[in-house]
N, C-alpha and C positions, 0 to 999 in steps of 0.2 A: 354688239360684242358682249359676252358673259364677263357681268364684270365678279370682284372680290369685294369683301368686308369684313369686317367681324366686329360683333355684337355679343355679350353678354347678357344674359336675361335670366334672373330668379324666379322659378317654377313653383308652383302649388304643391304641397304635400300631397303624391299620391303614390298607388303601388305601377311603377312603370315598367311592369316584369314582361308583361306581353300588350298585342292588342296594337291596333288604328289611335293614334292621336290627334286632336284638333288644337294649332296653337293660332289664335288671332293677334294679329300685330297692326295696331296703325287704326284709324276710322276711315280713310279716302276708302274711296272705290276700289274692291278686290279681284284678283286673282287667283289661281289654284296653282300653288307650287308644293311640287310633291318632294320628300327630301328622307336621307336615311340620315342615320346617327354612325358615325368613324369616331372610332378612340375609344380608352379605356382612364384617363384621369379625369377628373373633377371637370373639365373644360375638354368636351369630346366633342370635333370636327362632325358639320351636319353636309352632306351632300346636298345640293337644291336644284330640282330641275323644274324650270319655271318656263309657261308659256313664250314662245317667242324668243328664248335662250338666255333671256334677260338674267339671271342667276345662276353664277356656276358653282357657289360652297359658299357656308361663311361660319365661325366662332360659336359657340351657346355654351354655358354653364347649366348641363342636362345631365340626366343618369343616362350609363351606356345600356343600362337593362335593359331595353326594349328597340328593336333595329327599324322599324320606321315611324313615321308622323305624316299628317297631312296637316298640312301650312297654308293659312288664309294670309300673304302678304298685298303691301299697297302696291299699285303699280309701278309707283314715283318710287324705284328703288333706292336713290338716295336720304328719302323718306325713313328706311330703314335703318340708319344709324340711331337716331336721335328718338324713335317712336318706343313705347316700353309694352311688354307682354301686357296684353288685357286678359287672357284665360287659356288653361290645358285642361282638356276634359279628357280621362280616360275614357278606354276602349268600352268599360263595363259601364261606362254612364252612357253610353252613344246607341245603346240599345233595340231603342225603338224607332219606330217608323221615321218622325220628325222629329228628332229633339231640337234644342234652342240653347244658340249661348247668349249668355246673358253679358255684355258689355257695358263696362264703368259708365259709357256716354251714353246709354241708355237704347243705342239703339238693338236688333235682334238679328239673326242670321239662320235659315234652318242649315242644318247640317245634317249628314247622313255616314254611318258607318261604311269606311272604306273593306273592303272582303282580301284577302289573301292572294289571291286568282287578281283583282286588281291591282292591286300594289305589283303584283309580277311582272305585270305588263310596261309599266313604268323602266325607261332605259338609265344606267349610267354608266359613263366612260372610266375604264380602270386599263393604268399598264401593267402588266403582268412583269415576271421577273425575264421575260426575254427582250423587253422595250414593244412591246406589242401593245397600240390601244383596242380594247377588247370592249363592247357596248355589253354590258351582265344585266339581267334585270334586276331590279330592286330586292326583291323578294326568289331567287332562284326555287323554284318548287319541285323539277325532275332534272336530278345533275345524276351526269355519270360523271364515274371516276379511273381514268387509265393508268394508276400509278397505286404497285400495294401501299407504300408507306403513308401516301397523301388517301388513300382508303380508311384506314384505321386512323387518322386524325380527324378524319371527318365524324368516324362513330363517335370518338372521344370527344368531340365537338356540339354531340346531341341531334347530328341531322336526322338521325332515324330514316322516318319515311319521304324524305325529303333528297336520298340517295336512291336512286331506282336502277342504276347498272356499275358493273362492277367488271374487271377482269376475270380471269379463271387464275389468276397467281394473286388476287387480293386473298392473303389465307385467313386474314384475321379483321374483323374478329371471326369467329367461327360462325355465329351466327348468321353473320350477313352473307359467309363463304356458301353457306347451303341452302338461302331464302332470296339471294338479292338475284336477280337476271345477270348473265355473264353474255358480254359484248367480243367476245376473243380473246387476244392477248395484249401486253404489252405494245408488240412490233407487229403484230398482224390482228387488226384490228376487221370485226364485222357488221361493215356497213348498214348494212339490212337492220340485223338486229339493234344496232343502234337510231336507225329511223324509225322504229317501231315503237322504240318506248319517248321518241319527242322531246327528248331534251330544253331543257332550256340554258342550262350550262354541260359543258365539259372539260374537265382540269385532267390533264396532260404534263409531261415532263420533256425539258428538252432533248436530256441523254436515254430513259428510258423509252418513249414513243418514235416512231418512224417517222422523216419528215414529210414524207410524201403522203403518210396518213394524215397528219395535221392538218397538211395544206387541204383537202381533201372535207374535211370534216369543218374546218372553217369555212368554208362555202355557203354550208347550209348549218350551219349552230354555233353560240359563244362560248371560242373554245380558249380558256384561262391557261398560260404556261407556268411551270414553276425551272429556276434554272439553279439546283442549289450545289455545290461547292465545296464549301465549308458551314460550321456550326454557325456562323452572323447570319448566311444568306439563308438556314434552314430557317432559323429564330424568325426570319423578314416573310419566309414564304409560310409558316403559320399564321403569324400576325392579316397577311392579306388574305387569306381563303377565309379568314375571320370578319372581316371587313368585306368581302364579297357575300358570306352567307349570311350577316348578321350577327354574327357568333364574338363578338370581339370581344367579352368579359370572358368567355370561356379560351380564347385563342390567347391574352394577355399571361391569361392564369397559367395555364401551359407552359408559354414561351418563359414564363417567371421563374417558372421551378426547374425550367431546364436547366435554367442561367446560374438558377443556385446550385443545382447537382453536378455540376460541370465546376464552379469552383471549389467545390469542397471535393472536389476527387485527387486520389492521392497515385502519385507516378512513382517512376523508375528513376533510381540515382546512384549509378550514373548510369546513362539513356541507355538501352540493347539498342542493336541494328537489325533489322525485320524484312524480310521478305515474305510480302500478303498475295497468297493465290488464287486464280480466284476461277481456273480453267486448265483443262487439262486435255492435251491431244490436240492443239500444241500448248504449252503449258502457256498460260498469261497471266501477269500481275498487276495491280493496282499502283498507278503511276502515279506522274505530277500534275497536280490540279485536279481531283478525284474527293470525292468525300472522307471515301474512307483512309486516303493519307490525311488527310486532317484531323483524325480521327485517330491516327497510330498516333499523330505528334501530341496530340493533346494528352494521350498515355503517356509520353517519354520515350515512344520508340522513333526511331531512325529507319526510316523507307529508305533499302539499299537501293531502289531505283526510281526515287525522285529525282530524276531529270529525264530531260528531252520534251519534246512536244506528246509525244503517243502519249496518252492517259491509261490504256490499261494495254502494254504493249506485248509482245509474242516474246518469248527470251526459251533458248535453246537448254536444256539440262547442263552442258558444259557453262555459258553466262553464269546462272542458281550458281555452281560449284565457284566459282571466283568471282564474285558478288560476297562469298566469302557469308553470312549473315547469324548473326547470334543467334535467332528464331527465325525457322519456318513457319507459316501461319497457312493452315489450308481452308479455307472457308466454305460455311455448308451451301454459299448460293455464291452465284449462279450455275455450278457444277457442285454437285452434292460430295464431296469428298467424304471419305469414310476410315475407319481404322484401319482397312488393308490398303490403302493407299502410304501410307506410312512410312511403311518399309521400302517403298519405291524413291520414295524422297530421302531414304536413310543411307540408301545406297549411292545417291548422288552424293549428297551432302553427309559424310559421315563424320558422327559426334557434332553433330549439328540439334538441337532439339526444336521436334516436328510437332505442331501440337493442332488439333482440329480449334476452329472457334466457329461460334452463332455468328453468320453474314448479318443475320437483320441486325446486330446490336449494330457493327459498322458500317451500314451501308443505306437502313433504313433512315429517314431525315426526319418524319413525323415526330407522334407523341411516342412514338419507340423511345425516343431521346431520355424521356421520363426514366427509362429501367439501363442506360447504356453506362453510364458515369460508375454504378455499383457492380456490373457484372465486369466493365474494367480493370476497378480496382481488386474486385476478386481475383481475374488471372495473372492480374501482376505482382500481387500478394504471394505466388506462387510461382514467378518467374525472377524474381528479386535476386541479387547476388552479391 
């Protein structure tokens, strides 16, 4: 049975920015347990997957800079408590053929640099935000990505080449929009071309992906969900694609300045009532339990149709018209609304004021988040009364 622990251990001054680690613990007779680094304070949770199941995580006072280590522990897991670090040798010391650590007890061990491509291979169990256990490798080296807003956190995350497909609606960043391989869409996703480029992950959305493509796609590759909601569960599903990639100082930092720009944003007093569109022919609006009502509340607006179960539900021109709503909001996705749509909504709702907004600030969950808090208080600056 994988048991628990935790263990504190003071490290050697070294640069632990990248790179294979070697940490020795103990004298007994060892084994090879492979382990990543979780967390962003001073005491960052190590993942451990050890021969024979014997280790499932334990404690360390480590830097989060660097997302794996290979770990020489004793077999006598209990041994583990009480035994203290004898040595961490960086990546850039492990260079050659056979290097040698040298241990207090004098005795020697060769060891050998772990490669990139190995550590990939290395499995661990993560639940994703659907309650899903999802087996991710260690090191993910070709992830696609079915969702724009989880697209562009990933660049802002640093994975570079490390993302190899992408949607045809990932628009941003631009770069990745006209260089990265495009797997379909969203809701109709293509197989083929997503078996061609080998995944080793794929990250999917509950509400944006189809479920019969999921089902489908987890068959054959590990496929991470994210289910976000509101602003806590976006904050949670950065933090874990952080924590699945390695990326956890750069996902913390993100999720940190979200958190500030979000309370330093200035609302409505006293609150509009809003009605967010977000489709047209037949018109439909952004419901309850939806992102982007969480997103009007946290401006100080009032969703005339937060309630019912439907989340973004069908409502007739006559509904809009006694619904009655201080602002019409028409958003530029997922139906592109434009200036001449306007007057269509002028004439339903008259003296009513119709105003276009950017869908991704409300609806995107990424590092979008970063720019959403300022371009809020801009339109509300300007709807005030």
């Amino acid at each position: 049975m994988p048991l628990r622990y935790r263990k504190h251990i003071r490290l050697p001054d070294h640069d632990y920015t990248k790179g294979a680690y070697f940490v020795t613990l103990g004298t007994r007779p060892r084994m090879q347990v492979f382990g990543r680094i979780i967390g962003t304070d001073a005491t960052a949770r190590m993942e451990l997957n050890a021969i024979g199941g014997i280790v499932d995580e334990c404690w360390r006072t480590i830097p989060d800079h660097f997302p794996h280590v290979r770990l020489h522990a004793t077999k006598r897991v209990n041994r583990l408590n009480d035994t203290p670090a004898r040595s961490l040798w960086p990546a850039e010391l492990l260079r050659t053929r056979h290097p040698r650590t040298h241990l207090r007890t004098g005795t020697h061990r060769s060891v050998h640099r772990r490669e990139p491509e190995e550590l990939a291979m290395t499995m661990f169990s993560h639940t994703d935000q659907m309650r899903r256990k999802v087996n991710v490798p260690a090191a993910p080296q070709r992830i696609i990505s079915l969702v724009p807003s989880q697209t562009e956190l990933l660049y802002d995350l640093g994975l570079g080449e490390r993302v190899v497909g992408i949607t045809k609606f990932c628009v941003h960043p631009e770069t990745w929009f006209k260089t990265k391989h495009r797997v379909g869409g969203t809701k109709k996703v293509d197989f083929d071309k997503v078996r061609a480029l080998k995944p080793d992950l794929i990250i999917g959305n509950k509400e944006e992906n189809e479920r019969k493509d999921i089902q489908a796609l987890e068959k054959e590759f590990p496929v991470w969900m994210s289910d976000v909601r509101d602003l806590d569960s976006a904050l949670d599903m950065i933090r874990q694609i952080g924590e699945l990639t390695g990326t956890q100082d750069k996902a913390a930092a993100i999720s940190n300045r979200i958190t500030d720009a979000f309370a330093k944003q200035h609302y409505i007093d006293p609150p509009l009532t809003v009605a967010y569109l977000i489709w047209r022919e037949p018109f439909m609006v952004a419901g309850h339990g939806t992102f982007v009502n969480d997103m009007l509340k946290r401006s100080g607006l009032q969703n005339v149709f937060d309630e019912g179960d439907a989340r973004y539900p069908e409502i007739t021109p006559q509904e809009l018209a006694e619904s009655d709503p201080d602002l019409i909001l028409l958003s530029s996705e997922p139906y592109p609304f434009k200036e001449k749509h306007i007057q269509e909504l002028n004439m339903i709702c008259p003296g009513t004021p119709v105003k276009l907004v950017d869908g991704e600030m409300f609806s995107w969950y990424g590092s979008r988040l970063l720019q959403a808090p300022a371009y809020f208080s801009g339109l509300l600056s300007g709807w005030a009364v």
